[in-house]
C-alpha positions as CSV (number, residue, x, y, z in Angstrom):
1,X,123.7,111.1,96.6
2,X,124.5,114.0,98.1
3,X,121.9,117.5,97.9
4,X,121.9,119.6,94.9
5,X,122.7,123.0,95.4
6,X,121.4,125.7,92.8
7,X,120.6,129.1,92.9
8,X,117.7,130.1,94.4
9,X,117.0,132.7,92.4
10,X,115.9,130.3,89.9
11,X,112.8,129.5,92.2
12,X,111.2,132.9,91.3
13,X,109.3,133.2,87.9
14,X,106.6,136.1,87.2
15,X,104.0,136.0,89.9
16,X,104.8,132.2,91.0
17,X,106.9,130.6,93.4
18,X,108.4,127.8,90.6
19,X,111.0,128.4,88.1
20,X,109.2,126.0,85.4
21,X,105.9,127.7,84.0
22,X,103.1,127.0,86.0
23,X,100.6,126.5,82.8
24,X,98.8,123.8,81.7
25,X,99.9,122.7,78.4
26,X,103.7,123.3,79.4
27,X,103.3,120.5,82.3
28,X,101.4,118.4,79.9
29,X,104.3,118.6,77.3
30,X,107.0,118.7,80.2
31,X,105.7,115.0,81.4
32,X,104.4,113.8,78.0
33,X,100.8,113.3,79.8
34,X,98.5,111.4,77.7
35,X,96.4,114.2,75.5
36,X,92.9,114.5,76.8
37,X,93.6,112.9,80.2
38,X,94.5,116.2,82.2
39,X,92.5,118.2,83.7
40,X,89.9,115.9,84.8
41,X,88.8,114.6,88.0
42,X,91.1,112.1,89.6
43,X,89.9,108.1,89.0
44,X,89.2,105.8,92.2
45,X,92.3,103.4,92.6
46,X,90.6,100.2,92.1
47,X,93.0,97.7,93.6
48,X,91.1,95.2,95.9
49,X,90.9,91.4,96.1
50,X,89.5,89.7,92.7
51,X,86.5,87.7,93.2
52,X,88.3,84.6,93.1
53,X,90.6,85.8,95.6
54,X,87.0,86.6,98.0
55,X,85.8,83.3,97.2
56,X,89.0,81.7,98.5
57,X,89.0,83.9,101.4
58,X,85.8,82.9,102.7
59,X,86.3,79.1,101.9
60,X,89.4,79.1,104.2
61,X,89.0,78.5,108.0
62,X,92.5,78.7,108.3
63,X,93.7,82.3,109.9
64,X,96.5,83.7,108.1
65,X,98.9,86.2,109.0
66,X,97.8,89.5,107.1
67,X,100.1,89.7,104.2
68,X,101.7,93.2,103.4
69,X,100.9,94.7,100.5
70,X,101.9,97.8,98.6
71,X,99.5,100.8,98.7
72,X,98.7,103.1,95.4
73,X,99.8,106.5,96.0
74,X,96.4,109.0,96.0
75,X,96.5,111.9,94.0
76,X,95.4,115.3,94.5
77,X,92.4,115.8,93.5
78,X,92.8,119.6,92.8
79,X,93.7,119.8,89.5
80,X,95.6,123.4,90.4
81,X,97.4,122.3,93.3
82,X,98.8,119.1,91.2
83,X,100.1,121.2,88.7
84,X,101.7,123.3,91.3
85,X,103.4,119.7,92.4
86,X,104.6,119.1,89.2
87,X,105.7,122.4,88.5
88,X,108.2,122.1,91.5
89,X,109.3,118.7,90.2
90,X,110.1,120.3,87.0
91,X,111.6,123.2,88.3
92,X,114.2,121.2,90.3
93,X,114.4,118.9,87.0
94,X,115.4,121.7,84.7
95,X,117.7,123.7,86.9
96,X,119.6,120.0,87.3
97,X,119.8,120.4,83.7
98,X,117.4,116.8,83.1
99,X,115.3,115.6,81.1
100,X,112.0,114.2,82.8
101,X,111.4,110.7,82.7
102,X,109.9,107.5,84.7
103,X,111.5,105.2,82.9
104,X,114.9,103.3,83.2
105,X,116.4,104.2,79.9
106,X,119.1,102.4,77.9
107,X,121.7,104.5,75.9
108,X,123.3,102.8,73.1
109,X,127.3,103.7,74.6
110,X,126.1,102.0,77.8
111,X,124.8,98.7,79.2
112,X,122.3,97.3,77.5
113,X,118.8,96.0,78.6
114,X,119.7,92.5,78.2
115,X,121.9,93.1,80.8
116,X,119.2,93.5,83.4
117,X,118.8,90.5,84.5
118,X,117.3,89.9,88.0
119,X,118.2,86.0,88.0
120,X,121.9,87.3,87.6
121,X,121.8,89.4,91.6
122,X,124.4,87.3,93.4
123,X,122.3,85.1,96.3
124,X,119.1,86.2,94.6
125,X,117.1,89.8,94.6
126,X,118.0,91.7,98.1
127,X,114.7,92.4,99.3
128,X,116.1,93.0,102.7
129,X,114.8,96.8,103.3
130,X,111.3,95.4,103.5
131,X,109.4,92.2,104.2
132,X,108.8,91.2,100.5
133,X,110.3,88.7,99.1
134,X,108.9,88.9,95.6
135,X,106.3,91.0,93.5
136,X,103.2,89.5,94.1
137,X,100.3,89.9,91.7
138,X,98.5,92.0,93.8
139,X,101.8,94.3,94.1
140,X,102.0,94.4,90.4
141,X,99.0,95.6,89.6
142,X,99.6,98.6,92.2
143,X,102.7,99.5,90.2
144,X,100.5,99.3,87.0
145,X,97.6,101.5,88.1
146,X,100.4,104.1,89.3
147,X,102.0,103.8,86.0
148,X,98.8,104.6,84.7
149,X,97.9,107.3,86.8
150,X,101.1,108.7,86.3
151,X,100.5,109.1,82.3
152,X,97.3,110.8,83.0
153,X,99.0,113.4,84.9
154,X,97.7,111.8,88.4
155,X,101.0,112.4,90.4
156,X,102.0,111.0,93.8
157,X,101.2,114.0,96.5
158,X,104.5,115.4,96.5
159,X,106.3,118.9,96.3
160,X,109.8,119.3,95.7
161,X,110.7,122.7,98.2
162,X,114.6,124.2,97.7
163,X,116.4,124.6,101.1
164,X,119.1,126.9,101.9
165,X,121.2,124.0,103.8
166,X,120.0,120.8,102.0
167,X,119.4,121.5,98.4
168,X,116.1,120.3,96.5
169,X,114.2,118.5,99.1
170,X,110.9,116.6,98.6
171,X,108.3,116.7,101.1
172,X,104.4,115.0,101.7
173,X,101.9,117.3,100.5
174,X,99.4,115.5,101.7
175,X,99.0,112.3,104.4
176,X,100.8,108.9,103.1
177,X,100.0,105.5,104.2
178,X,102.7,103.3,105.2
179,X,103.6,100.9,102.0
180,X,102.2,103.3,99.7
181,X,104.3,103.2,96.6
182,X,105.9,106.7,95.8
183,X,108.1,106.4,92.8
184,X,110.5,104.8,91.0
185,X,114.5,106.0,90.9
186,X,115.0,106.0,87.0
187,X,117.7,107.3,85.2
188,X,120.2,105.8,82.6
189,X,121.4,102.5,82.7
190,X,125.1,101.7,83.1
191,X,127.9,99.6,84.4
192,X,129.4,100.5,87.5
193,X,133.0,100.5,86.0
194,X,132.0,103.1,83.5
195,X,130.9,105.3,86.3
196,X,133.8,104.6,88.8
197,X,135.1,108.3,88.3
198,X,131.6,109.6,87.7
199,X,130.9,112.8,88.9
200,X,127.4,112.3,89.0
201,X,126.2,112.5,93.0
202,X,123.4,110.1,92.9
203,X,124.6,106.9,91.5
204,X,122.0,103.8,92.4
205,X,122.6,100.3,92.7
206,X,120.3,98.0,90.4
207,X,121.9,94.8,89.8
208,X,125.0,93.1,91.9
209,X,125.6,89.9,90.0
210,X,128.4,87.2,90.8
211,X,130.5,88.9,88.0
212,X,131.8,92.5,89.7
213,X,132.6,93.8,86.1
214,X,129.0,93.4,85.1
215,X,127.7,95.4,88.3
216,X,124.7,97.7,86.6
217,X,124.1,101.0,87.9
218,X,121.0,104.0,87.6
219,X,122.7,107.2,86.7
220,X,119.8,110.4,86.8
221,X,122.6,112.8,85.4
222,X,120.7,113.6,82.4
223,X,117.3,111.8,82.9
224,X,115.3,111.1,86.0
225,X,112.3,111.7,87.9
226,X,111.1,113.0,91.3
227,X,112.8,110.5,93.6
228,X,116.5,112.3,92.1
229,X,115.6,114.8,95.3
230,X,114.6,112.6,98.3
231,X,117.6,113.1,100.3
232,X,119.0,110.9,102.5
233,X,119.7,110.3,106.1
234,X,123.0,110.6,108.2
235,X,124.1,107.3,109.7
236,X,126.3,109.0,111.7
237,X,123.9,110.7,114.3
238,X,121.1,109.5,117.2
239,X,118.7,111.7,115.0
240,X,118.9,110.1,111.9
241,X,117.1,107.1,111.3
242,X,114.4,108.6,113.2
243,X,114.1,110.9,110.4
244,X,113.6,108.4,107.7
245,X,110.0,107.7,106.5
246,X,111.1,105.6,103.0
247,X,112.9,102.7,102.3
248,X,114.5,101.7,99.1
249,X,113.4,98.7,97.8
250,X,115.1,96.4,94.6
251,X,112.4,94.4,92.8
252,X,112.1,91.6,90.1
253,X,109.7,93.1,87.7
254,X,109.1,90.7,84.8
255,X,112.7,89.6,85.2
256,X,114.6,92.8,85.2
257,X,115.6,95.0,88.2
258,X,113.5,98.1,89.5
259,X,114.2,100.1,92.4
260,X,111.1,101.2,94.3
261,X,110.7,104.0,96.6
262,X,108.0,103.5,99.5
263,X,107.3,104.9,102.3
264,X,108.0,102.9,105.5
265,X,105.8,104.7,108.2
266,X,102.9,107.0,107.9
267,X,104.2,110.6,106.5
268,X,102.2,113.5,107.7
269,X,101.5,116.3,105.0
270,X,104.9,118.8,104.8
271,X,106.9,116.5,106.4
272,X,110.3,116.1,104.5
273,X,111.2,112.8,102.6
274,X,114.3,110.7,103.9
275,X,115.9,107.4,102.8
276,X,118.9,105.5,103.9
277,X,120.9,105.7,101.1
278,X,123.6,103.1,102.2
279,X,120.8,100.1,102.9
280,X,123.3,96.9,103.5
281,X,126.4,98.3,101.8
282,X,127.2,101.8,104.0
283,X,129.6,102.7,101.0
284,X,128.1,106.2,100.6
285,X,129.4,108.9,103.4
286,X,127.0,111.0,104.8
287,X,128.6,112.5,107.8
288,X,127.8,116.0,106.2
289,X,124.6,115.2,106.0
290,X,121.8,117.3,107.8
């Protein structure tokens, strides 16, 4: 997953900074946003305990450890400076040459959906970048409401910036929680054998199954979303896992395999995003890396 390099002469457009128009109805059609839902003020996240869940709460007089839960990511609640967030994301989008979307997507010449199995992952699903060990309900519905969000053109607070020596990069624009949910690395669905001699630079792992020949793969060549620019960190120096601030994360989402990006620390606003892109496998090189 190494840094895309483009020119950045593509970053200038009339009197704006972003290569994609920075209007209104070209973001709306850009990220097939629900008609009617932008422009409007952003919606509360509304993610707390049920009242069931309060009622067992105070019933119990046993102490619990406090469980870990994944955090909603808050919009912007400018509705100009979110349009100038997605307007970088589709800049970098467009001069990739992809297609926007925040979806895994299954093309008919590659693997199928009911190939996505999550009971298939060899030894179970690898949740071993975080301390989850499955989706709970409560996790769920934070995906949801950001799934929601996301069609009503209430985006994560995040600006993809191009950098002379890294490529696209994606930084905070605004202070993020530790666990809050980001995005999700979509892209085209495939088997890893087809891919072998890919030139694609941002192959993902989603499923590792018993089977090596049925290995499936996320391939954001031609479609993808935001999280095709977080870059990644270099294994190779003192300096660089200090620079990471998200983790990685494979989940069992209604039985099929997601791959979640969350942050792992507090991120102040215009600090730069970094993963680990090797997790437990260190098959990716990144002694080049920044």
């Amino acid at each position: 997953m190494n840094p895309i390099f483009v020119d950045a002469r593509k970053f200038s457009c009339d009197s704006n900074r972003y290569g994609f128009p920075l209007k209104q109805s070209k973001i709306v059609d850009f990220f097939r946003i629900e008609k009617g839902a932008e422009g409007g003020a952003v919606r509360p996240a509304k993610c707390g305990l049920s009242q069931d869940a309060k009622r067992r709460k105070r019933r119990s007089l046993v102490m619990h450890k406090k469980k870990r839960r994944l955090l909603p990511f808050v919009p912007t609640e400018d509705r100009v400076r979110r349009l100038e967030q997605m307007a970088s994301a589709a800049t970098a989008l467009t001069s990739s040459k992809m297609e926007f979307s925040n979806e895994l997507t299954y093309v008919p010449s590659m693997a199928p959906m009911s190939a996505n199995q999550a009971k298939l992952e060899e030894g179970g699903m690898q949740i071993h970048l975080l301390t989850f060990k499955v989706l709970t309900k409560e996790d769920k519905e934070t995906i949801e409401l950001c799934r929601s969000m996301l069609k009503r053109g209430e985006c994560p607070p995040l600006l993809v910036v191009f950098d002379s020596h890294e490529g696209f990069t994606v930084q905070a624009d605004a202070y993020i929680k530790d666990l809050t949910f980001l995005t999700e690395y979509t892209g085209d669905v495939d088997y890893l054998k087809n891919r072998e001699n890919d030139g694609c630079d941002s192959i993902m792992t989603l499923l590792s199954p018993a089977d090596p020949s049925q290995k499936l793969v996320i391939c954001p060549d031609k479609r993808g979303n935001i999280a095709r620019f977080i870059n990644g960190i270099n294994n190779h120096t003192p300096d660089g896992k200090k620079k990471q601030n998200v983790k990685c994360v494979r989940y069992d989402i209604d039985g099929e395999c997601h791959v979640l990006l969350v942050a792992c620390r507090d991120i102040a606003r215009g600090e730069k995003l970094y993963y680990d892109y090797n997790g437990h496998e260190y098959a990716y090189p990144t002694h080049h890396f920044v």
